[in-house]
Steps between C-alpha positions, in 0.01 A plus 500: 500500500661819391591775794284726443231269637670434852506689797784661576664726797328838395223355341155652548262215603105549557467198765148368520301320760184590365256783386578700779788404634781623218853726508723622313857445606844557424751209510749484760704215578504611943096588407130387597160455430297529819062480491208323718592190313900438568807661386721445169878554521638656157762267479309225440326619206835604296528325199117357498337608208162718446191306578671253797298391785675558822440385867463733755623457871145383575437296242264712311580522090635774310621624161749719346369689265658738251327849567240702263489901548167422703701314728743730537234764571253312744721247663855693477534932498466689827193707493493857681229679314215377328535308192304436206390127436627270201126510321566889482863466448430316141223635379695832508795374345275343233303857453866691496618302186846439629713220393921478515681837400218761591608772706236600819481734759261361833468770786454376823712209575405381766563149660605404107255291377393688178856579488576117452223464253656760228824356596396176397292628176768706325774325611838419421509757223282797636431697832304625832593806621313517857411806712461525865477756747567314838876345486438230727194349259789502241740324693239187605413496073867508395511166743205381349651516179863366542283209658289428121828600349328792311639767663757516192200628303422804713658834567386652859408873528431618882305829335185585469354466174233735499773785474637335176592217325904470372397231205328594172370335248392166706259213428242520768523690831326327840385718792399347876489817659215668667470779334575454083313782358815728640760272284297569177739695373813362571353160354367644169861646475671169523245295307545423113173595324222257483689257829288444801455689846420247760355542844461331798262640751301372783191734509214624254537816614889495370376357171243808449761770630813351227213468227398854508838577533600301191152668291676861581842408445413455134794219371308163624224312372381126525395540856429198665445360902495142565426302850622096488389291732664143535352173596679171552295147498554263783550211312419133669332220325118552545500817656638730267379908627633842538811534783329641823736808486562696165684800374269768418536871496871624526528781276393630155716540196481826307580443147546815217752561232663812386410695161666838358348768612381766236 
């Protein structure tokens, strides 16, 4: 089996127990995986490959999986703000049109998860240059990111973006800020004609304020809200229903794109 199927010292693993019991870690031959169900020491997964079953000190089964972005995101970053789910996460990347080499500018960086996204969409040939106004949320995403290995892909501003953006001429520009009707012009600026403005906002009366904002500004059109709401099945034989719990409302994305104004 070639190499780059076996774990190795620096490895990222996702180690699963089951549905909710999984984590993300980082191979270390002196390391440890500790949870309810028994601990895993590092050095006895080296050199298993992706997809083993292991035993844990209890007894209870395992597997080493090789992680997904959504791993890294739910089951791996440190989260100290908000974040916004995977079902948002795509659907925005889908909407933005982004693909490897585009160039984008996202405002409000947060904890890094729709940092990783664009990362992971325009990579290895294109971009994300990230905005944030509190240094310490930086710090925690550029972590993050050296974690899913896409920190490569970004470039870090600790400015506020609604004073300006440095890049022109870019491919899509992403805003999770509370107030995005004051960045309107610094993102037309930046934007190539015709590329998308997205928006991430967690209240209708944000949607209605940027909107208005947007219809006086004059350079957007092809407004458009959405709200997705996600479901999993539970998924026995004969009783196949809805999961008790589901993810509903966590935000709205704010979709326009940028014309020439006369």
């Amino acid at each position: 089996m070639s190499d780059e199927y076996l774990v190795k010292e620096g490895s990222k693993v996702l180690i699963y127990i089951d549905g909710r019991r999984k984590r993300v870690i980082n191979v270390r031959k002196d390391g440890k995986f500790e949870s309810d169900k028994g601990v895993l020491l590092y050095k006895d997964i080296i050199e298993k490959p992706y997809g083993s079953k292991v035993t844990l000190s209890t007894g209870y089964r395992a597997y080493l999986l090789d992680p997904l972005i959504t791993d890294y995101l739910m089951h791996g970053y440190k989260r100290a703000t908000q974040v916004i789910y995977p079902k948002d996460l795509g659907f925005i990347a889908l909407l933005s049109g982004i693909s490897s080499g585009s160039i984008v500018v996202e405002g409000g960086t947060g904890t890094g998860f729709l940092t990783s996204v664009l990362a992971h969409y325009v990579r290895p040939n294109g971009k994300v240059f990230t905005y944030e106004v509190r240094e310490e949320f930086l710090e925690i995403a550029k972590k993050n990111l050296r974690m899913s290995g896409l920190d490569k892909f970004v470039v870090y501003k600790n400015k506020d973006i609604r004073k300006g953006i440095d890049e022109k001429e870019v491919d899509a520009v992403f805003l999770d800020i509370p107030d995005p009707w004051n960045a309107l012009d610094a993102v037309y600026k930046a934007l190539k004609p015709s590329k998308p403005f997205i928006a991430f906002l967690p209240t209708v009366n944000q949607i209605e304020k940027l909107y208005m904002a947007l219809r006086n500004h004059g350079g957007f059109i092809d407004f458009h809200a959405y709200e997705l709401m996600l479901r999993e099945l539970q998924v026995e034989p004969g009783k196949v229903r809805p999961q008790t719990l589901m993810i509903a409302h966590t935000g709205y994305v704010v979709f326009t794109r940028k014309v020439i104004k006369e």
